[in-house]
C-alpha positions as CSV (number, residue, x, y, z in Angstrom):
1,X,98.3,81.7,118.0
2,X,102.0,81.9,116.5
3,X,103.4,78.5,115.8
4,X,106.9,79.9,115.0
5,X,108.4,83.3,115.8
6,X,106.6,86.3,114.1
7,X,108.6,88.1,111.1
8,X,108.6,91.7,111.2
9,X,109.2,93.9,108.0
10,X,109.4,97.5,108.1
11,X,109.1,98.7,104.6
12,X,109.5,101.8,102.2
13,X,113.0,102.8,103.9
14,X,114.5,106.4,102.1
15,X,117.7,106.3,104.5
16,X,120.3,104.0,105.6
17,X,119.6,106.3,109.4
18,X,116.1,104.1,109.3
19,X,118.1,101.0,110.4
20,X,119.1,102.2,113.7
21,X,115.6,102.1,115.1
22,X,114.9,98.7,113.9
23,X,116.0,96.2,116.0
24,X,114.0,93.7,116.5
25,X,112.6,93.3,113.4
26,X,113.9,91.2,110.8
27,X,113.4,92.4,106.9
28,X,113.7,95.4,105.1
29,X,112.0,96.7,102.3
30,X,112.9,99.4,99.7
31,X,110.9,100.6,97.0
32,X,112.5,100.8,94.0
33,X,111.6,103.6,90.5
34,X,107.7,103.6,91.0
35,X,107.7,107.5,91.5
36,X,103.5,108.0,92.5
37,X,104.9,106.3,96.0
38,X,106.8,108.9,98.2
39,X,109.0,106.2,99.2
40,X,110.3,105.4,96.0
41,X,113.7,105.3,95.8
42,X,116.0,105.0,92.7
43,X,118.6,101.8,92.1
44,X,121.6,103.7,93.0
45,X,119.8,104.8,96.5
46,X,118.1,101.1,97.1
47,X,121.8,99.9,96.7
48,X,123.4,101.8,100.1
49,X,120.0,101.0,101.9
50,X,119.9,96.9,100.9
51,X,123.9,97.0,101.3
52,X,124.2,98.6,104.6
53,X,121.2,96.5,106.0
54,X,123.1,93.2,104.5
55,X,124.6,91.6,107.6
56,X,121.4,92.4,109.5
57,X,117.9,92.2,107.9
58,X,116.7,89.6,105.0
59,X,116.4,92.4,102.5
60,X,113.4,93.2,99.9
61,X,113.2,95.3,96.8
62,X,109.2,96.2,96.1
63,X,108.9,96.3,92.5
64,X,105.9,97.2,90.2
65,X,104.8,95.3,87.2
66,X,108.4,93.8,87.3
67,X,110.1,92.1,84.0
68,X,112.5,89.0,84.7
69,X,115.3,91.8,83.7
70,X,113.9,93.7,86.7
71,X,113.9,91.1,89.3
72,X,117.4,89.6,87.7
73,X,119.1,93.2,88.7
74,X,117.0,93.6,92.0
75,X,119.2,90.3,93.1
76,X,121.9,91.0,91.3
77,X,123.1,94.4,91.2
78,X,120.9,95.9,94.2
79,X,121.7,93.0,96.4
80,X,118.2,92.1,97.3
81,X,117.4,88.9,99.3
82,X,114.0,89.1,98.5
83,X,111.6,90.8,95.5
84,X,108.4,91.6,96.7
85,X,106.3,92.0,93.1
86,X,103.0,93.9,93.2
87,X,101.2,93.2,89.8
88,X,101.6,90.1,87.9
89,X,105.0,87.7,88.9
90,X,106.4,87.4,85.4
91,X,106.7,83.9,83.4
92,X,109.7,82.1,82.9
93,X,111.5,82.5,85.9
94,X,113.9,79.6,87.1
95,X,112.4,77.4,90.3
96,X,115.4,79.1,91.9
97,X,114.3,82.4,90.8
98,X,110.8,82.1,92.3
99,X,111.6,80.9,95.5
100,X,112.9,84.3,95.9
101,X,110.0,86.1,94.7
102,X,107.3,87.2,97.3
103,X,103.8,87.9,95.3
104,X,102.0,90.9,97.0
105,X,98.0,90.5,96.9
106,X,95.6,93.2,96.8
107,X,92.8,91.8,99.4
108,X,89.6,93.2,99.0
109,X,90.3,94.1,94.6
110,X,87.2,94.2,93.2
111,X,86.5,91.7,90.6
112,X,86.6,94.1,87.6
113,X,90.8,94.9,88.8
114,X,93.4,93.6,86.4
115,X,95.2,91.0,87.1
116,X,93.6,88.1,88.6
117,X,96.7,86.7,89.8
118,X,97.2,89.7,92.0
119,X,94.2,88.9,93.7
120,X,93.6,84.9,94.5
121,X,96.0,82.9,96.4
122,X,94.8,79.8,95.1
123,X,96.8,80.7,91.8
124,X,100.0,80.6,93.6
125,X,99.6,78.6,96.6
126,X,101.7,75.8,95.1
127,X,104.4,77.4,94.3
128,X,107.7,77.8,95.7
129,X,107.5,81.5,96.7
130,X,108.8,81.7,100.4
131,X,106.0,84.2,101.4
132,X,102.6,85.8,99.8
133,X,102.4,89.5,100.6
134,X,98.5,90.9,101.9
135,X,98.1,94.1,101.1
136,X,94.8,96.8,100.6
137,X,93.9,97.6,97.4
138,X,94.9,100.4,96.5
139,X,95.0,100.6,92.7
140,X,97.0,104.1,92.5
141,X,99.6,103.7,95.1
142,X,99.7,99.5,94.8
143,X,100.7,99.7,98.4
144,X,101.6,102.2,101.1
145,X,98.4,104.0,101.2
146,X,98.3,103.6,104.9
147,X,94.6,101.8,103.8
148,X,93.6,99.0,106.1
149,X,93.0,95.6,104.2
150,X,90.2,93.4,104.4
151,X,90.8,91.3,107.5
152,X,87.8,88.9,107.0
153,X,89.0,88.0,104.1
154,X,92.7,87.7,104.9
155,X,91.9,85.5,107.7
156,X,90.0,83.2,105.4
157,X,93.0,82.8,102.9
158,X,95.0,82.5,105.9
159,X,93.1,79.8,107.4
160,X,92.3,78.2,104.0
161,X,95.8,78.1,102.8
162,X,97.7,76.6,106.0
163,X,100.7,75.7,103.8
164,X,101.4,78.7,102.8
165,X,103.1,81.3,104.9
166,X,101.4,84.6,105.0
167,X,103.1,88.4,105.2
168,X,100.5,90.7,106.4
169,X,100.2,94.5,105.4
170,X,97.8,96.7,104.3
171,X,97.5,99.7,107.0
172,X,99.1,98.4,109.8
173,X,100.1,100.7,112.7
174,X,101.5,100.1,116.1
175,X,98.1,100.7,117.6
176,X,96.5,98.0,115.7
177,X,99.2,95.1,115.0
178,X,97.9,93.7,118.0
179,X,94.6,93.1,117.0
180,X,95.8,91.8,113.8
181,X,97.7,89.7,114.9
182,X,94.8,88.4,117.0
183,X,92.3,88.0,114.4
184,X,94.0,86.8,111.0
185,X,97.1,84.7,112.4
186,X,99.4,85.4,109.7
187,X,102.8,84.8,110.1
188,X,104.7,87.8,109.4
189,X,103.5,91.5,109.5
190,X,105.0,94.3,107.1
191,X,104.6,98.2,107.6
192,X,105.5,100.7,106.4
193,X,103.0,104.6,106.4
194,X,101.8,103.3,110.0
195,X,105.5,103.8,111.2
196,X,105.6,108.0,109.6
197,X,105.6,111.2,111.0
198,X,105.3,112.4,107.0
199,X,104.7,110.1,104.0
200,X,107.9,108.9,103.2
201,X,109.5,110.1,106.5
202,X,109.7,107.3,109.2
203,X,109.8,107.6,112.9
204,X,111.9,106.1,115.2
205,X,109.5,106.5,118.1
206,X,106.6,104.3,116.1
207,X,109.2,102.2,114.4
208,X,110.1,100.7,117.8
209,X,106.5,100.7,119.3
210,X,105.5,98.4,116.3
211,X,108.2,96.3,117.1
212,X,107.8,96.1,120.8
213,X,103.9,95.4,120.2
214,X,104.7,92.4,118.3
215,X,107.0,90.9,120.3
216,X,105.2,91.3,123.2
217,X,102.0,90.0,121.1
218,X,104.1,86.6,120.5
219,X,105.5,86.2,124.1
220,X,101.9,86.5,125.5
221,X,100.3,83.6,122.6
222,X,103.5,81.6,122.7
């Protein structure tokens, strides 16, 4: 059962026309120069998107195997609220700095996957990082493969790791956020192929319907 309201991220936004469908949720996510995704986006595009979702939505650039040089511009020339860092979180970031870092963990890796970091929650659980991203595995597309991510697992680090506050992805859709939301508890969802008509191409139709099945989740378990 939700303890506080439910965040809702809808990620991997191509156009600033996304936003018109989303209210009722409360971040956005762009991906930013990781071309194997067809949501990638390049700076000058994730720019508009993050600037004309500003006054609205806490906003998140999704960067791969980030430097410090690429999170420093995601804050400061794309605008970003958030960076949400699939691979390893690079060293020597401020305290500031990582409180505005979200780590995204591939549930379900298999033990022979690089990075250990990007796979155990312990290794970051004391850190100031507002959120830790679930996601599948998905070692080619390292997120929005539309693949569903390990829920008995998730639920464990959710339920092991109280203190820290969990952003759930990995497959989502509108017909099974519910569900999720039932059996893992986490306390944010983010997605982003579950809400296509097309990879890459959202749909306002499904966009909503996520939204409304959340919401309606967290008025039921309130």
């Amino acid at each position: 059962m939700a303890s506080r309201p439910l965040r809702i991220k809808i990620c991997g936004l191509t156009d600033t026309q996304v936003l018109r469908w989303m209210e009722g949720a409360d971040m956005v996510g762009v991906v930013v120069d990781f071309p194997p995704s067809p949501r990638s986006v390049d700076r000058a595009r994730a720019r508009r998107i993050l600037a004309r979702a500003d006054s609205k939505f806490e906003t998140v650039a999704v960067l791969v195997d980030p430097t410090i040089e690429d999170l420093r511009c995601a804050w400061e020339e794309l605008g970003a609220h958030l960076v949400q860092v699939h691979g390893e979180v690079p060293s020597g970031l401020t305290l500031s700095e990582r409180s505005r870092v979200v780590p995204s963990l591939a549930v379900g890796a298999p033990p022979d996957a690089p990075g250990r970091k990007a796979r155990d929650p312990s290794l970051y659980s004391h850190d100031p990082f507002p959120w830790i991203h679930l996601d599948a595995y998905a070692p080619q597309l390292r997120g929005g493969s539309g693949q569903r991510s390990d829920w008995n697992l998730a639920r464990r680090w959710v339920e092991d790791y109280r203190a820290v506050s969990f952003l759930l992805g990995g497959g989502l859709t509108p017909e099974n956020v519910r569900t999720a939301l039932e059996a893992i508890g986490p306390d944010g969802v983010d997605v982003s192929s579950g809400v296509e008509d097309r990879p890459g191409r959202k749909s306002g139709p499904r966009i909503r319907r996520f939204i409304e099945e959340v919401r309606r989740w967290e008025e039921q378990n309130a």
